[in-house]
C-alpha positions as CSV (number, residue, x, y, z in Angstrom):
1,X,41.4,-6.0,-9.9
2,X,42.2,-9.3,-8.0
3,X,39.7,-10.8,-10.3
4,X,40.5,-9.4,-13.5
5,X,44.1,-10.5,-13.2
6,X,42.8,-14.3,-12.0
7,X,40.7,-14.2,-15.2
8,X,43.7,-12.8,-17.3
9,X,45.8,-16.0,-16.0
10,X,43.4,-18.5,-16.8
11,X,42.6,-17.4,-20.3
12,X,46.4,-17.3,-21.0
13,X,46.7,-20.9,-19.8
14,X,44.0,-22.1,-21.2
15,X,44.7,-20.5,-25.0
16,X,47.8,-22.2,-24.6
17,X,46.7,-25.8,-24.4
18,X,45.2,-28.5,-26.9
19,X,41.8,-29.9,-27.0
20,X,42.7,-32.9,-25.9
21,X,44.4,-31.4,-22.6
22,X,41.3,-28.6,-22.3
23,X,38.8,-31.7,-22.3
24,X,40.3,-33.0,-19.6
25,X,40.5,-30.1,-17.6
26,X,36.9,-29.7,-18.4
27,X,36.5,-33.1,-16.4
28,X,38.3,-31.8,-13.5
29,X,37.0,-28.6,-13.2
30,X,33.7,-29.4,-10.7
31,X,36.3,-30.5,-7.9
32,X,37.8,-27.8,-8.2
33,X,34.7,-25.9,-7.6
34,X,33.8,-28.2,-5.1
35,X,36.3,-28.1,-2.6
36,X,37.9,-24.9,-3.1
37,X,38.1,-23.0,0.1
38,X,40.5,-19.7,-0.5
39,X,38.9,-17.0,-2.9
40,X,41.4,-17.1,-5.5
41,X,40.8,-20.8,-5.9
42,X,37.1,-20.6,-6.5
43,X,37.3,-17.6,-9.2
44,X,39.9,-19.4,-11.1
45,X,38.2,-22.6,-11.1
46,X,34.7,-20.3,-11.9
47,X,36.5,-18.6,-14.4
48,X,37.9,-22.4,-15.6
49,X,34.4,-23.0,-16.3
50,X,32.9,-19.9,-18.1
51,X,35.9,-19.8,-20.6
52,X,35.2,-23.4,-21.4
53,X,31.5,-23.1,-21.9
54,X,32.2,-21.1,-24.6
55,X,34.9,-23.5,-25.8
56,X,35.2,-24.1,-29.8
57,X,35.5,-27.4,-29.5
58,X,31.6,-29.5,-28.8
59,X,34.1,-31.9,-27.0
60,X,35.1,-29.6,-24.2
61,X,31.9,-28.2,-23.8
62,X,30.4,-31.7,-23.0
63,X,32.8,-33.0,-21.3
64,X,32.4,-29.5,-19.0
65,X,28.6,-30.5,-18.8
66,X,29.1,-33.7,-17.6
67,X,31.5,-32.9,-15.1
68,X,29.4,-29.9,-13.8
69,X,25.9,-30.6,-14.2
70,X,25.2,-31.6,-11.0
71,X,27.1,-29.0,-9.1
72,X,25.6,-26.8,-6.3
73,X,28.4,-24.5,-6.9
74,X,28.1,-23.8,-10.8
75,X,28.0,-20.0,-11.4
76,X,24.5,-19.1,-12.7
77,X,25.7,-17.5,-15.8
78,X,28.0,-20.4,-16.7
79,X,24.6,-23.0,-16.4
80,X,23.0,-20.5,-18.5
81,X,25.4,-20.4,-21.6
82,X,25.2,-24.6,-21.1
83,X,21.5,-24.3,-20.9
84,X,21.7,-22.2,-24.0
85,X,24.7,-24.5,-26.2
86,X,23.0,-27.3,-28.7
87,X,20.4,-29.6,-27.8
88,X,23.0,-32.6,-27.2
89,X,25.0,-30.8,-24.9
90,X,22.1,-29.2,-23.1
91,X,19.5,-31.1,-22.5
92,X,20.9,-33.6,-20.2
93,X,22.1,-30.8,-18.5
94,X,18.5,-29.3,-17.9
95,X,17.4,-32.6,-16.8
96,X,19.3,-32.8,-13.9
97,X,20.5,-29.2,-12.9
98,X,19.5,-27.6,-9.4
99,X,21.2,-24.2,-10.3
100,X,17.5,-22.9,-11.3
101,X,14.4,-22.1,-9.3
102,X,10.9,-23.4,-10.9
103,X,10.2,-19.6,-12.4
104,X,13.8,-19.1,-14.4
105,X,13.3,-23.3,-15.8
106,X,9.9,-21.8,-17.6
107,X,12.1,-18.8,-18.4
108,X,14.4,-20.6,-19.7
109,X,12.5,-23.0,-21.8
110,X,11.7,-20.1,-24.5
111,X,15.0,-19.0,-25.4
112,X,16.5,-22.7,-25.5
113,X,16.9,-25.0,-28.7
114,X,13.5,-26.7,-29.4
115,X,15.1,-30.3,-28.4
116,X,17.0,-29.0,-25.3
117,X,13.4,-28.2,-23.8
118,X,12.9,-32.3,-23.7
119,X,15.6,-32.6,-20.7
120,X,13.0,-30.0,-19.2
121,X,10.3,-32.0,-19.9
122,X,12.0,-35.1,-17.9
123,X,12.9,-33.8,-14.9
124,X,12.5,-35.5,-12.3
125,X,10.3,-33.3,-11.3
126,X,8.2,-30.7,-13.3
127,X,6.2,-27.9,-11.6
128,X,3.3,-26.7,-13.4
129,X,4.6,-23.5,-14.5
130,X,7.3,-25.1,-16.4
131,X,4.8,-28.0,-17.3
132,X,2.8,-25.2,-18.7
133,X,5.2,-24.1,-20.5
134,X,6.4,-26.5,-22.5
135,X,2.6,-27.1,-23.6
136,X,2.5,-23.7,-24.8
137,X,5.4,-23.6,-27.0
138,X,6.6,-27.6,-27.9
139,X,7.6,-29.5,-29.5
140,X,5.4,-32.1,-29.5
141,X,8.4,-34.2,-28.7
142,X,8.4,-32.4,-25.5
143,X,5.3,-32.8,-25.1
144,X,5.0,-36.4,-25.4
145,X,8.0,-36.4,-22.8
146,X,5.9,-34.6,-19.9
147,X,2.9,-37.1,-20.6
148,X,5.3,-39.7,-20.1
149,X,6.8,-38.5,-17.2
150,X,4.7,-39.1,-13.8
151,X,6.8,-36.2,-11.9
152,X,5.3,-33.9,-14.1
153,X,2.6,-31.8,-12.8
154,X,-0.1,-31.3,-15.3
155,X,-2.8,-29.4,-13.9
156,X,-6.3,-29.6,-15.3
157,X,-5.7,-26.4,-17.7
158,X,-2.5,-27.8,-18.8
159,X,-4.4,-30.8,-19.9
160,X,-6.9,-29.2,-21.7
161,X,-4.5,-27.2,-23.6
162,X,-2.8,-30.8,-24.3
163,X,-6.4,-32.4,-25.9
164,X,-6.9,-29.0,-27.7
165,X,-3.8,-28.6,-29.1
166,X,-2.9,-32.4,-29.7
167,X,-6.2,-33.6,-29.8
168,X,-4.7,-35.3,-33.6
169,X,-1.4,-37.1,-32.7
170,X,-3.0,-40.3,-31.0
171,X,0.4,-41.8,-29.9
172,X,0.4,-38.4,-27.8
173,X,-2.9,-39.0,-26.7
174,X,-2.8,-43.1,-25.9
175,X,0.7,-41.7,-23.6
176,X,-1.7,-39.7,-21.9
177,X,-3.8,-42.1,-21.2
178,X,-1.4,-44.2,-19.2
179,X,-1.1,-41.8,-16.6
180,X,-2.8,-42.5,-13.6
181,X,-3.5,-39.1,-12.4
182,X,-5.9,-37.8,-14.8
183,X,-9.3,-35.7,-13.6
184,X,-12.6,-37.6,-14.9
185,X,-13.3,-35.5,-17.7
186,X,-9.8,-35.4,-19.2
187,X,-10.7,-39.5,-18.9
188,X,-13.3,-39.3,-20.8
189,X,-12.8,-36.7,-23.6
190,X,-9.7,-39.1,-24.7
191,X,-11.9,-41.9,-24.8
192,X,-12.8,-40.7,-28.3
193,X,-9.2,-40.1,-29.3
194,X,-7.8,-43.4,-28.5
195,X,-7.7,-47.0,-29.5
196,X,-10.2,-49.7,-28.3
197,X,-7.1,-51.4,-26.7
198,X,-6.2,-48.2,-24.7
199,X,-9.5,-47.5,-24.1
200,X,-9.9,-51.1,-22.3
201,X,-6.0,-49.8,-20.4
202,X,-8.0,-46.7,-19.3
203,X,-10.9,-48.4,-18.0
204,X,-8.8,-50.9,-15.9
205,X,-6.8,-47.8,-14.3
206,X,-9.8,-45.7,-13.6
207,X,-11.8,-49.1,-12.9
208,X,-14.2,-47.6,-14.9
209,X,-17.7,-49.7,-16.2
210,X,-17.4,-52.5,-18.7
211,X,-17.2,-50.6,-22.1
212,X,-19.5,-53.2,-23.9
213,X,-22.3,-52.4,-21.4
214,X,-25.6,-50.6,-22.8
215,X,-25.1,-47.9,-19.5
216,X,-21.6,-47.3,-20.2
217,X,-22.0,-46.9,-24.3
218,X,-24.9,-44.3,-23.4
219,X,-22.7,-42.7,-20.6
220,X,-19.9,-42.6,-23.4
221,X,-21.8,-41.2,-25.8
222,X,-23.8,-38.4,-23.8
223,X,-20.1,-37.3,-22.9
224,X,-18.4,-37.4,-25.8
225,X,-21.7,-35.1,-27.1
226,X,-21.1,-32.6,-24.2
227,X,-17.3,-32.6,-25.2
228,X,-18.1,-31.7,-29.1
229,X,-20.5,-29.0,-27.8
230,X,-17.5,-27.2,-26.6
231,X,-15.6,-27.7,-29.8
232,X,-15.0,-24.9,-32.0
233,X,-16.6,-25.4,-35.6
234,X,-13.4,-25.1,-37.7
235,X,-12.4,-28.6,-35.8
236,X,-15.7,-30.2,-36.5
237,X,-14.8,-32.6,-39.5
238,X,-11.2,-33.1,-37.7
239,X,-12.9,-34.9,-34.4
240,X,-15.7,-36.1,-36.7
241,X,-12.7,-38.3,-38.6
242,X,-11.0,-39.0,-35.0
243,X,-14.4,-40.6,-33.7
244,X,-15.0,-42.6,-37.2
245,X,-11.8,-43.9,-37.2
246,X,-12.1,-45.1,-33.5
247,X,-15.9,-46.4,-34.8
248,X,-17.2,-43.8,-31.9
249,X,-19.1,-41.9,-34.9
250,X,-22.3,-43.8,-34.5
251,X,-25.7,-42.4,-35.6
252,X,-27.1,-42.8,-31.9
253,X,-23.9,-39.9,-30.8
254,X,-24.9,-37.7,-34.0
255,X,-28.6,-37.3,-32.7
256,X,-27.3,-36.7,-29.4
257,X,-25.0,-33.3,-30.8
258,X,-27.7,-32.8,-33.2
259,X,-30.4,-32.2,-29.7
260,X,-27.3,-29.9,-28.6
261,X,-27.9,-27.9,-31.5
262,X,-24.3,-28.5,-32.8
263,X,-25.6,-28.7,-36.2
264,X,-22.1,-27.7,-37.6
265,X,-20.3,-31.2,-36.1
266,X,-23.8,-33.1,-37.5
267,X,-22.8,-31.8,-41.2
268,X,-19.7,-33.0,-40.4
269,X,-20.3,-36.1,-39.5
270,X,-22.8,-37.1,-42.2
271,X,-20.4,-35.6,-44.9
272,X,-17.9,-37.9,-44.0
273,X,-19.8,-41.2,-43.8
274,X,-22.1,-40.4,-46.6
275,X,-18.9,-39.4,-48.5
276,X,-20.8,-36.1,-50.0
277,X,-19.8,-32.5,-49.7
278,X,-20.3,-30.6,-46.6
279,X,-22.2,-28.1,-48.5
280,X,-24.7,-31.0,-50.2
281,X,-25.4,-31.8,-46.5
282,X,-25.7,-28.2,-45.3
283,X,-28.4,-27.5,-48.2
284,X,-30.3,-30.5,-47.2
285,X,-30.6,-28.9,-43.5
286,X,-31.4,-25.3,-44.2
287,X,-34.2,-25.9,-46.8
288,X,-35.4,-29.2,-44.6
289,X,-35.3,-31.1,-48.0
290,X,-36.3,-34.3,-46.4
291,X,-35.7,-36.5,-49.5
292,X,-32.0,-35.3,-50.0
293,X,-31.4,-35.7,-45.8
294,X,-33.2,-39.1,-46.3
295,X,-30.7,-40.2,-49.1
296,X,-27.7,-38.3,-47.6
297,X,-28.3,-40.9,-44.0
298,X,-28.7,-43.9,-46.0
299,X,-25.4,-43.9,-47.7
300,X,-24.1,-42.6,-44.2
301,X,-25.6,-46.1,-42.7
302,X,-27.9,-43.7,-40.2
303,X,-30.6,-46.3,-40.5
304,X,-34.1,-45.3,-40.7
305,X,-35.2,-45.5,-37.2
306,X,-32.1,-42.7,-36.2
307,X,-32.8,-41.1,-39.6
308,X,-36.3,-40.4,-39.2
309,X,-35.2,-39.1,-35.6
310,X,-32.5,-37.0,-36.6
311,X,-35.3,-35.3,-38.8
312,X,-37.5,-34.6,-36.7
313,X,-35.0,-33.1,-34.6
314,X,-33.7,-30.9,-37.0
315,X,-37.2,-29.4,-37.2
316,X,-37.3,-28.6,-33.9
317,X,-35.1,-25.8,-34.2
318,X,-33.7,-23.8,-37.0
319,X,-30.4,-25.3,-38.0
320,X,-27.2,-22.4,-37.9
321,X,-25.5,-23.7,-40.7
322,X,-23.0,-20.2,-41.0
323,X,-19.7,-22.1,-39.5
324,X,-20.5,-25.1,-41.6
């Protein structure tokens, strides 16, 4: 009852003021919250702020979220309905709140606006549940925002979801790069999805081998050929255009998926250099019609020493052309 009639009083006053004069009680209100010591002080000033947050006016409701967003003392629901207004309003708010634990932030994060979830992303600190997340659900603004951000705590599943899901937007993936926390294989499956001048970046961090070396180009290549071995076929001519346009589609790495019996990625590949249909290139495989492969690797640029190689290969075994 005490309450009820505090509330009562407040909502009175405050339907009784301007905007002007609500906005600047919204800048006052956290020392209010702050420092008040009887009980009738700290509803009405609790009660201050919930009526507020749910202010008409955008101006009030910022100017409550400045004032607040710090606050140990902030009632849970009130940080929720400010967690929950327009991404303007609450995303600087998420960046900096306390009010949460790690488990409600990753609840959070899927009811927000998709922009708010970018103050989540820069926190300060990110723990891996709300890391994971974001990853799951964007946007890719966010995203990009945790790979940026070195407090973020991407585990090595939370990376691969990253490459698999992202694996196209290569300003997302050269961000990546540049942290200096990544496990060795995430290092080297963005090798292929990156620019020669990040590449040379990524080396220096990880003080990897000189890229130009013959060791390191066959250590690139025999990885890059255990990464497309894992790729699903749908994605084949995707990562096939992703290594050609980072010259990483050489003939020497489409004999090495060919002797993993990825034939799928090797029509792929082939297709897209020789410029022909995928299905040209598949008929050539199945029926081992050695003059059509021949002419399909010349206009790819195999050259005849990988060409007559990549033949023989493709005899060894019978080529599953189904998911081409």
């Amino acid at each position: 009852m005490f309450a009820q009639q505090i509330q009562q009083e407040v909502e009175r006053d405050l339907s009784a003021r301007s905007g002007t004069e609500r906005t600047e009680i919204a800048r006052r209100v956290v020392t209010q919250l702050e420092t008040a010591q009887l009980a009738r002080d700290r509803i009405a000033a609790e009660h201050v702020a919930r009526v507020l947050a749910n202010d008409a006016l955008q101006a009030v409701r910022l100017a409550l979220m400045e004032g607040v967003k710090r606050s140990r003392f902030l009632p849970k629901d009130v940080a929720r309905r400010i967690a929950h207004d327009i991404a303007g309003i609450a995303a600087p708010f998420l960046r900096v709140t306390d009010v949460f634990s790690e488990p409600e932030l990753a609840e959070i994060a899927l009811t927000i606006e998709q922009e708010a979830r970018v103050g989540l992303a820069s926190r300060d600190e990110v723990p891996a549940v709300l890391a994971d997340t974001l990853v799951d659900i964007g946007p890719t603004s966010a995203v990009k925002t945790l790979a940026e951000n070195q407090g973020a705590e991407l585990t090595a599943g939370c990376l691969a979801q990253v490459l698999n899901t992202y694996s196209a937007d290569k300003s997302l993936m050269e961000t990546l790069a540049l942290r200096g926390d990544l496990p060795t294989g995430v290092v080297g499956q963005l090798l292929s999805r990156i620019s020669e001048r990040a590449q040379e970046k990524l080396a220096r961090t990880y003080r990897m081998v000189d890229f130009t070396s013959p060791v390191a180009v066959e250590a690139r290549t025999l990885a890059l050929a255990r990464m497309i071995a894992t790729v699903p076929a749908e994605q084949a001519p995707r990562i096939a255009a992703n290594l050609r346009q980072n010259r990483e589609l050489t003939p020497e790495l489409i004999l090495r998926v060919a002797e993993k019996r990825v034939i799928h990625f090797v029509i792929a590949a082939l297709s897209l250099l020789a410029t022909v249909p995928r299905s040209e290139v598949a008929e050539a495989i199945t029926h081992r019609n050695d003059y059509d492969l021949k002419s399909i690797c010349e206009r790819a640029n195999v050259g005849a020493h990988y060409t007559d190689k990549l033949i023989a290969e493709l005899r060894t075994h019978d080529p599953d052309v189904s998911a081409a």
